[in-house]
N, C-alpha and C positions, 0 to 999 in steps of 0.2 A: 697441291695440298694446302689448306686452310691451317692458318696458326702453325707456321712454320717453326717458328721459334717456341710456340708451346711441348709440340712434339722432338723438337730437339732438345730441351732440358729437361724432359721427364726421361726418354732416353738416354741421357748423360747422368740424370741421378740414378737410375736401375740398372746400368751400366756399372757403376761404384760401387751400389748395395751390391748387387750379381759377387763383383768382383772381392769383394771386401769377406764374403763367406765363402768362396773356394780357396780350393787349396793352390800356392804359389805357383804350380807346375800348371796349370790350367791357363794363365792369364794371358800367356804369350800365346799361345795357339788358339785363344776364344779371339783376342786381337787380333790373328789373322785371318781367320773366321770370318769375320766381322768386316775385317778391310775386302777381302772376296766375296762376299753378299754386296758391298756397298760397289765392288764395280758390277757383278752383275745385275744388280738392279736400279743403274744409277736413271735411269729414264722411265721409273715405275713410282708411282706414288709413297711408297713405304724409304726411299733413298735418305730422306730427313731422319726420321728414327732410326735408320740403321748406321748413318754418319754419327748421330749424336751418342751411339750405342760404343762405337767403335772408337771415340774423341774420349769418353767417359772413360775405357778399358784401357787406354795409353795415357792417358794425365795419372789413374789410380798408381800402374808401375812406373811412372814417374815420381809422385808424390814417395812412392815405397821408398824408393833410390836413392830421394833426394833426404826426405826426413825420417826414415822408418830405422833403414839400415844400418846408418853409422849411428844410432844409438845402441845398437847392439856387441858393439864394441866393450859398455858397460855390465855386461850381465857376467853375474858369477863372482862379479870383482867387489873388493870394498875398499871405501873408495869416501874422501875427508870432502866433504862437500858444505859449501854455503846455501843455505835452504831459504825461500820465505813462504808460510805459509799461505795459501790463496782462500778466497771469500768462502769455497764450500766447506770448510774445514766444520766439523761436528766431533760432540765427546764420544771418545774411545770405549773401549768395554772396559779399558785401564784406567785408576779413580789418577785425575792430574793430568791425562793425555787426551789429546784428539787423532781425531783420523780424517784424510781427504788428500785432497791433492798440494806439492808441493813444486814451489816452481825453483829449479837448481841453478846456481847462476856460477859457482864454483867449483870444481872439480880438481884436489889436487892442487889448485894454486892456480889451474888454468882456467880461463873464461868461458860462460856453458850458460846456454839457454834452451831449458826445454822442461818437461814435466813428470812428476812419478806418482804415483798414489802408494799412500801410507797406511798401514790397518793403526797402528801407534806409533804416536812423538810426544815429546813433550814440550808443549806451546799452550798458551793463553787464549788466543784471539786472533785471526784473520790480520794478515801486515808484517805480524812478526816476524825476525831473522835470528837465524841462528848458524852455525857451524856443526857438524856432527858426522861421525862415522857410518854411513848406509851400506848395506849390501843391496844392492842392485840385481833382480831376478826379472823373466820376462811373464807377461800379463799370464793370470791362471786361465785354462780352456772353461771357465764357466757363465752363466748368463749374463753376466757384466763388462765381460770382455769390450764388447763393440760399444758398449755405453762409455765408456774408459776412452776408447778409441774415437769415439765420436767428438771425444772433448779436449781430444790431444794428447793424452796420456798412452803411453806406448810401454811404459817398464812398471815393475812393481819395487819397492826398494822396500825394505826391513830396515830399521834404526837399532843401532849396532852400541852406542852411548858417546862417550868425550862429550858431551852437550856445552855449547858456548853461546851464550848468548849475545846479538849484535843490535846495533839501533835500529829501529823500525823501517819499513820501507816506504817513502814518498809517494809511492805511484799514484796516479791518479785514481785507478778500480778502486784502491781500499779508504780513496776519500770520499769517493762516490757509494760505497760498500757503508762506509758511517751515515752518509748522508741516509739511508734510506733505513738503517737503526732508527735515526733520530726522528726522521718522518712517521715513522710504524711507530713508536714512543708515543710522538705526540697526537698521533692519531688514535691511539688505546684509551689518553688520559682520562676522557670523562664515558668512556663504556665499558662493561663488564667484561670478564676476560673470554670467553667464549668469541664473542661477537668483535672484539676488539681482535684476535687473531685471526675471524675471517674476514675482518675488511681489510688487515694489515696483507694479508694473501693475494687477496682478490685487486686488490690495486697496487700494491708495490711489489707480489711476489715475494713476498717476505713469506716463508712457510717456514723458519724454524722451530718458535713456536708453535704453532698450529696443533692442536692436540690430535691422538689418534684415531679418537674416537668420531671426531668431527671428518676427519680425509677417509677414515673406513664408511660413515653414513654417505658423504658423497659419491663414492665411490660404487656402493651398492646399487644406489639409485642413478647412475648412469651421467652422471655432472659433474665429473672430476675434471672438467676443463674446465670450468669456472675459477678452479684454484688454481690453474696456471694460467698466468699471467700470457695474452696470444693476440690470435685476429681479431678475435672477438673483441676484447678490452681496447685493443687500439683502435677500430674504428668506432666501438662508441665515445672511447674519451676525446680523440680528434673530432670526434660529429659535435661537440661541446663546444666547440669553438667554429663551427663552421658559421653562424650568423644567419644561416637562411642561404635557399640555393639562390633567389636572386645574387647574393654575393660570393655566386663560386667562383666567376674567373676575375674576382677582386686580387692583383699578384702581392700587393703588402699582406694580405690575409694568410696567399698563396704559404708565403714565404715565414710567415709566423706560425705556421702551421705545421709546415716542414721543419721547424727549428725544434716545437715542441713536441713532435714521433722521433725526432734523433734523441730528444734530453730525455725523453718518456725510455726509449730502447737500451741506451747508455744505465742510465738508471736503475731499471729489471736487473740488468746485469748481462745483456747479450744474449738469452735463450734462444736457442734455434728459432721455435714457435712464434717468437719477439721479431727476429730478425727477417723470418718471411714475409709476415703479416707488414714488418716497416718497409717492407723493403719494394712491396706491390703497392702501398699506400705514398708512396716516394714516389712512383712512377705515375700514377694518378694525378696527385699534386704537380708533376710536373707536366701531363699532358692536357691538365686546367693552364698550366700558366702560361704553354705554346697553343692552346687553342686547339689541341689534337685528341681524337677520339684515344681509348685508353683501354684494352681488351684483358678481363680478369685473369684468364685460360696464357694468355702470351707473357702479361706478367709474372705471373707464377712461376712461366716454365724459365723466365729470366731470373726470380729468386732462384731458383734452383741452380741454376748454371754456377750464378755468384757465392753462394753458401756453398757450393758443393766444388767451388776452385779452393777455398780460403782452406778447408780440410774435407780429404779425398772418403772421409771415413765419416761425415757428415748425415750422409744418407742413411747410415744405421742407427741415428737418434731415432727413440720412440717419438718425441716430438717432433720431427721432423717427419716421419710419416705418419702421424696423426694429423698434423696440420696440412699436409698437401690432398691425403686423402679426403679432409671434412673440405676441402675448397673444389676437389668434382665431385662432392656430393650436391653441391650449397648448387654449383652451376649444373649438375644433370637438374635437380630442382626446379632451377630458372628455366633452362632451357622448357620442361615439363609444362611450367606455368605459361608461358609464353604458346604454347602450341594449346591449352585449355582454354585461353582469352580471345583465340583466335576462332578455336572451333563452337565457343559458346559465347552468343555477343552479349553485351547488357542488351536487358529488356526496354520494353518503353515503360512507363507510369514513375513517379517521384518514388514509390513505395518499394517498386521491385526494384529499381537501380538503386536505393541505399541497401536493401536489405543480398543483391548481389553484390555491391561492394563490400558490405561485409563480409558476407561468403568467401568472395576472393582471398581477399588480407586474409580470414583464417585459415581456408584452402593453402595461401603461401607457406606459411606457417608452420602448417601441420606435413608442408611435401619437405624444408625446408630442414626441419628436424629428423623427418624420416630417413633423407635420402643421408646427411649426413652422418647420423646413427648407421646406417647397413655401410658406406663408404669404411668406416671405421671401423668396425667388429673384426672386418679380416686381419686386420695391424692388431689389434687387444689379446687375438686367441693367440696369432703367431709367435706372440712375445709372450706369453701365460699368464693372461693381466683379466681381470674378472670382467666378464658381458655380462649388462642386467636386461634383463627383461621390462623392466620400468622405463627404460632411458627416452624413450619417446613421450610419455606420459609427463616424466619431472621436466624434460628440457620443454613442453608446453605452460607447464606450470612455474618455472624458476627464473628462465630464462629472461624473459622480461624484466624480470627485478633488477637483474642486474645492474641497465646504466642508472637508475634511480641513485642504489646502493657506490656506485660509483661518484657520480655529480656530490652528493652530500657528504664522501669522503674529500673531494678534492676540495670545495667549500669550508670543510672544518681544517685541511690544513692550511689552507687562506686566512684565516682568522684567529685558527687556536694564538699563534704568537701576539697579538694583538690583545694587549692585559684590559684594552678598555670595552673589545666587545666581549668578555669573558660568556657573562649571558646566553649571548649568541650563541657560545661556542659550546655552550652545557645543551640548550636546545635543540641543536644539530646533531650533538652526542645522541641526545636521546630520540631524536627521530629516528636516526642510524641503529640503533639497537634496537628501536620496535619495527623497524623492515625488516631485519636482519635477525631478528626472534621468529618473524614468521615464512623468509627462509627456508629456515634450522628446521622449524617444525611443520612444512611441507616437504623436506628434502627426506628427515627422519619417518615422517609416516610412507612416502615410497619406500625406503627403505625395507621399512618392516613387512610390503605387499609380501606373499608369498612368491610370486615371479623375480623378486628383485635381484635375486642369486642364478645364473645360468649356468650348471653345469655341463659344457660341450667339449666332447674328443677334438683334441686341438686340430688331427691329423686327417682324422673324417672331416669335419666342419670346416676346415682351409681345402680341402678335396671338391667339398660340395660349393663355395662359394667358385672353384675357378670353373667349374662347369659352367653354373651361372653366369659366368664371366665369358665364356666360351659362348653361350646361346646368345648372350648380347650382342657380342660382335656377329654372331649368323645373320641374326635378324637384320640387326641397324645394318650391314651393307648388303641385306637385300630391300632396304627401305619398308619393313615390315612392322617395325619398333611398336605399331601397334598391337601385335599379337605377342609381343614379348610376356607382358605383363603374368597372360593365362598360361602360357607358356611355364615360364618361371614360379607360379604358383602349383602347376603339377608337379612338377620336377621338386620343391622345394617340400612337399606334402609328403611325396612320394619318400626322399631324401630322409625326411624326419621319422617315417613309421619305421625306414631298416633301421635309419641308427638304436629306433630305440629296442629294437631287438633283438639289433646285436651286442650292445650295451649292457642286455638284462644276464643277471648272474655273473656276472664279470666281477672279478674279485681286484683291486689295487691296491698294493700294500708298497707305502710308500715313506722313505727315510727324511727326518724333519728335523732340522735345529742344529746345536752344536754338530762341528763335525766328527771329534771326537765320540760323542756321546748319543748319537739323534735317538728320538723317539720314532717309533714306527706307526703311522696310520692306515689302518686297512679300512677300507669302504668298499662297498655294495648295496644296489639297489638299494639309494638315497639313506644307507645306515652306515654307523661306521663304528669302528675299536680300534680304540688308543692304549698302545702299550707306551707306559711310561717313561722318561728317563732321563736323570737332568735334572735343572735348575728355572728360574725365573725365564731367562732366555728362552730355555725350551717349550715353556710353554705358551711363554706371545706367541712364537713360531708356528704352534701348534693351531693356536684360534687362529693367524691369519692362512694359515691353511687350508681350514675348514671353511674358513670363508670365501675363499678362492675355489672352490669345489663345492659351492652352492650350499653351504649349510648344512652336512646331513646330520639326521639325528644320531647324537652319540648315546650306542647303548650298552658300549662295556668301555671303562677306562681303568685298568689296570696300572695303579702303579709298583714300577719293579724295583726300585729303590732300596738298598740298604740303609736305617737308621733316618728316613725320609726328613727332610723340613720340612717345618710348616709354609705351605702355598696356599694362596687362594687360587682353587680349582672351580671357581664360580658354581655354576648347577649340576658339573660334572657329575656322572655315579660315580663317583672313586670309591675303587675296591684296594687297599693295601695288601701286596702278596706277602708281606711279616706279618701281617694278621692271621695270615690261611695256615692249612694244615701242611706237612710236608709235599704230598700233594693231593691236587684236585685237580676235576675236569668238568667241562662247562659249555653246553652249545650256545652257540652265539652266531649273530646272523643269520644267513640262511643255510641250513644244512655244513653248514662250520663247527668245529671242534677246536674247544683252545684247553688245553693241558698246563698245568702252573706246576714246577719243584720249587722247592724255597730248602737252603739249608745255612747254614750259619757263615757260609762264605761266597754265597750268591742267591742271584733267580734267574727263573728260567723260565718263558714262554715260547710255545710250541702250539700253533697255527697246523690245523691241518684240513687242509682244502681239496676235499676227494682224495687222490692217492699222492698230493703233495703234504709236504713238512717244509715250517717256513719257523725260523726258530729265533727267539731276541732273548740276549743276556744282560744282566746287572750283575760285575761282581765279577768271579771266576768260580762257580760251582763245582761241586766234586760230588756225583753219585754213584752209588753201587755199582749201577751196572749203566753202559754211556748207552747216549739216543741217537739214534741214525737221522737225520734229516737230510733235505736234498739243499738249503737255504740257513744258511745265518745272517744274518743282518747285522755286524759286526761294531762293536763297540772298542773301547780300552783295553781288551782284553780277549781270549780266549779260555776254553778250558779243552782237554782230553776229553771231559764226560762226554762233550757234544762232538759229533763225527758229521762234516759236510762236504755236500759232493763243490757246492761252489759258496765263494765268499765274498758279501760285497759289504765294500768301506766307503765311508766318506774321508778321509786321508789316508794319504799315502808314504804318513811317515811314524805307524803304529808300532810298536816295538818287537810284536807277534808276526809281521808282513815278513821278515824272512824267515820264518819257521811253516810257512804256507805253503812249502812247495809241493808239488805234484796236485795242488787243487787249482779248481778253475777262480782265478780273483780276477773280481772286477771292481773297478774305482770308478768314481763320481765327485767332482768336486762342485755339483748343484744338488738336487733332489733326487735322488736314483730309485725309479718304480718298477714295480715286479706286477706284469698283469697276466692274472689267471684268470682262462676259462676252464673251468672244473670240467676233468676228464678229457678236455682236449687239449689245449695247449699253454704253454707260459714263456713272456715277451717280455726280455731286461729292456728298459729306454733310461736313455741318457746318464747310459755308464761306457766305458771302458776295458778293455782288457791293461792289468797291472802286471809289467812285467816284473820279475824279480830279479836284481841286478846281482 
């Protein structure tokens, strides 16, 4: 087998991820699995992957063992702990507090190193120490979990009060954490704030800042790696310094070079995406300074080994399989390009061999974007993170700019300190913001293409990519790889007309925002209605929802609100149910009925979808005579008027949850959707059944 070591570390890292979302009873018997595949196939070519599968699944319940477990010792308890704040810390929903992770080094009086995440505390700034009362609970089952986990965070702790404040902590991170304040400062000073927070992003990772509107435009148009600082940024800022290839295996160059991807990596602050990309660019550097060839695919799979020893939970960063997936995209690419240069020579005449070199270089280009966009869509839908349909178009058009927008940020912070080339450093500003204005406004017009929004069934769409995945492998070891393509194009056609039929009239109504309080979003066939409810929160939550689900047109927004604030609902139709009569009814969508009571101690919305009832409260209403539904959607509260067969919440700690008995409750502590096909069937995802203690 070729790339031994490649296949041994991408098997050692989906080994971790495998191991990291089953349940604890699994792990031991997929390890011995795993150890009996590897003897019986120890003389067949697949023996490497299955070692490195099985080396992966013993290190994960080692890691559990060693650092998972005896923090569990903690949960439940409260418990007098010395805290210091860490660099991610951001403001709380509480005015004076932040949230993020805290590194514990106290316990009791006793010595303790390890990590919690906090929703509120009350802290300043990243470094700070303090003393304070925690209760200590274990991570919640929702989409955050493994992000949590990925970063070494294992418990959840609640701040309980006694608050004391202690002197700052030395560490090196939170000097390195200012340094790179101070650099994004004085990189903003002579440009506008827009543009000053995406070169602050785009080269030092510094995204607190960053407004939302700028990471939702990239975002749509398929370039949100740009804003993370990764492979990409470190090999063009290291190609800054390379001098020309005649001076590659120059080893003082070698060796300044490698100094400056450790101070560049340290800097960022460690991100997964940072630490592959340095860590393959390390091994490069160092097979220039032995004279030794240097294989992309075998280093990678040694980043992976390395990153995924340091934490066993590593492999569940989204950055971490964004970036290993866009590096087999980048090389099926190469590989592609290399078998097209082969099967198509340059011509002869000066005219056609410049004008096929160009071909080429854009041919590279255009496979090099492609392959890495389809590489990546399967990690984006997995995780429920928006596919644009543009991303191949802007990453042609953006991407380029980048090292430009880069060189002339490191340039300005060369010089800004420097009071006597001030000049200089106003000119540079302002180049920097006329690159970077036009950017904005090629990133913002894909943006707005109509394709830039993708709404795909996570469930269907990861289905149909592993087929794909399955004909590739047919092919490629029947050495057929050339018939894949057409192949792949039926199957992919084909794929696209069921989904979208079966898609059509499909009703999702889906719980948003506060957990106490969400708003309900129903959608169908590219429309949608928002039942309202809540505050400010609720309804960012709302827009980035819609935008997460392609934009559909909103053509009823009902709000249910007692004695409503003033919002701005931007273009919304907002209809006020305190405006309406006691009641009304109202078709909406397609062949939908929505039913509104209003009375002086609630509202009431009533969804009925063919012969279901899907019911949403504000308030606690009291009518004449009560409504039967099969669906609440449960808030603060309940009332007797409404009678439901099952109840679903976003907490589990309502005050009405024990008066629920004998009905079906289900709990959700992410987004819990209820999807109807009218007249056939209806499918709860991602809830729970809530037992009542």
């Amino acid at each position: 087998m070729k790339r031994k070591l490649a296949c041994f570390g991408m098997a050692f890292a989906l080994a971790e991820l495998f191991a990291a979302n089953m349940p604890p009873l699994v792990l031991v018997p997929a390890a011995a699995l795993f150890a009996l595949l590897v003897f019986l196939f120890w003389h067949y070519d697949i023996r490497i992957p299955l070692l490195g599968s099985l080396c992966g699944t013993v290190f994960f319940l080692l890691f559990i063992l060693v650092n998972v477990l005896p923090l569990q010792q903690w949960v439940g308890q409260q418990v007098r702990c010395t805290v210091t704040v860490e660099t991610d810390a951001a403001r709380s929903y509480r005015d004076g507090y932040l949230r993020g992770t805290l590194r514990v080094t106290q316990c009791d009086g006793e010595a303790a190193d390890f990590l919690v995440n906090c929703a509120a505390f009350p802290a300043a700034k990243p470094g700070e120490c303090f003393s304070a009362d925690f209760l200590f609970l274990p991570l919640e089952e929702n989409a955050y979990r493994t992000s949590y986990q990925s970063n070494g965070v294992y418990l959840q702790a609640e701040y309980q009060g006694n608050y004391c404040l202690l002197p700052e902590s030395s560490a090196p991170r939170f000097a390195l954490f200012q340094l790179r304040q101070n650099l994004s400062n004085l990189l903003q000073r002579w440009m506008p704030a827009e543009e000053g927070e995406l070169e602050a992003a785009m080269l030092l990772g510094s995204k607190d800042e960053l407004r939302d509107s700028i990471q939702d435009s990239f975002r749509a148009a398929g370039v949100s790696h740009l804003l993370a600082v990764s492979g990409l940024h470190v090999a063009l800022l290291c190609g800054i310094f390379s001098f020309g290839r005649h001076r590659r295996f120059l080893r003082p160059l070698i060796l300044l070079r490698a100094a400056l991807v450790v101070f560049y990596m340290v800097l960022t602050g460690l991100p997964i995406s940072v630490l592959r990309a340095g860590f393959v660019f390390l091994l490069a550097l160092a097979g220039d300074f032995f004279l030794q060839p240097v294989d992309l695919l075998t280093s990678t799979g040694a980043a992976a080994v390395v990153i995924s020893l340091q934490n066993a939970y590593a492999p569940c960063d989204v950055g971490f399989q964004l970036s290993f997936c866009a590096v087999l995209g980048v090389q099926a690419a190469g590989t592609l390009f290399r078998w097209e240069k082969g099967v198509f020579p340059a011509p002869e005449g000066r005219f056609f061999r410049l004008f096929y070199a160009l071909l080429l270089r854009f041919l590279e280009t255009f496979q090099v974007a492609l392959f890495a966009s389809i590489a990546t869509m399967p990690v984006l839908i997995a995780h429920g993170l928006t596919a644009s349909g543009v991303s191949l178009l802007t990453n042609l058009l953006v991407v380029w700019m980048l090292q430009p927008a880069l060189l002339l940020g490191v340039f300005s912070l060369f010089i800004a300190p420097i009071s006597a080339l001030e000049p200089v450093s106003h000119l540079l500003g302002l180049l920097l913001t006329v690159w970077l204005r036009w950017m904005l406004v090629i990133v913002n017009w894909c943006a707005s293409l109509p394709m830039a929004y993708i709404d795909l069934p996570r469930r269907y769409t990861l289905l149909v990519f592993a087929v794909l995945g399955i004909l590739a492998f047919v092919f490629w070891k029947n050495r057929q790889m050339i018939w894949y393509l057409p192949a792949a194009t039926v199957c992919g056609v084909f794929a696209l007309v069921l989904g979208v039929r079966a898609e059509r009239d499909v009703v999702r109504i889906s719980m948003v925002g506060a957990d106490n309080n969400p708003c309900v979003v129903c959608t169908q066939n590219g429309e949608a209605l928002i039942l309202f409810r809540g505050g400010q929160s609720n309804l960012n939550a709302v827009n980035s929802y819609l935008a997460e689900r392609a934009q559909p047109d909103v053509v009823g927004f009902v709000d249910l609100r007692q004695s409503p604030s003033e919002l701005n609902f931007d273009d919304f139709p907002v209809e006020s149910i305190e405006n309406m009569p006691a009641y009304s009814t109202q078709d909406i969508l397609d062949d939908l009925t929505l039913d509104l009571y209003h009375d002086e101690s609630g509202n009431l919305a009533v969804l009925e979808i063919a012969d279901r009832h899907i019911a949403v409260m504000a308030g606690n209403i009291r009518l004449q005579q009560p409504v039967n539904v099969d669906v609440i959607c449960a808030a603060g509260a309940l009332s007797d008027s409404v009678r439901a067969d099952t109840i679903i919440t976003c907490t589990d700690t309502a005050k009405w949850i024990s008066n629920a008995a004998g009905k079906n409750l289900l709990y959700s502590s992410d987004v819990p959707v209820i999807l109807i096909r009218p007249g056939i069937s209806v499918v709860y995802e991602e809830v729970e059944p809530l037992a009542l203690q």
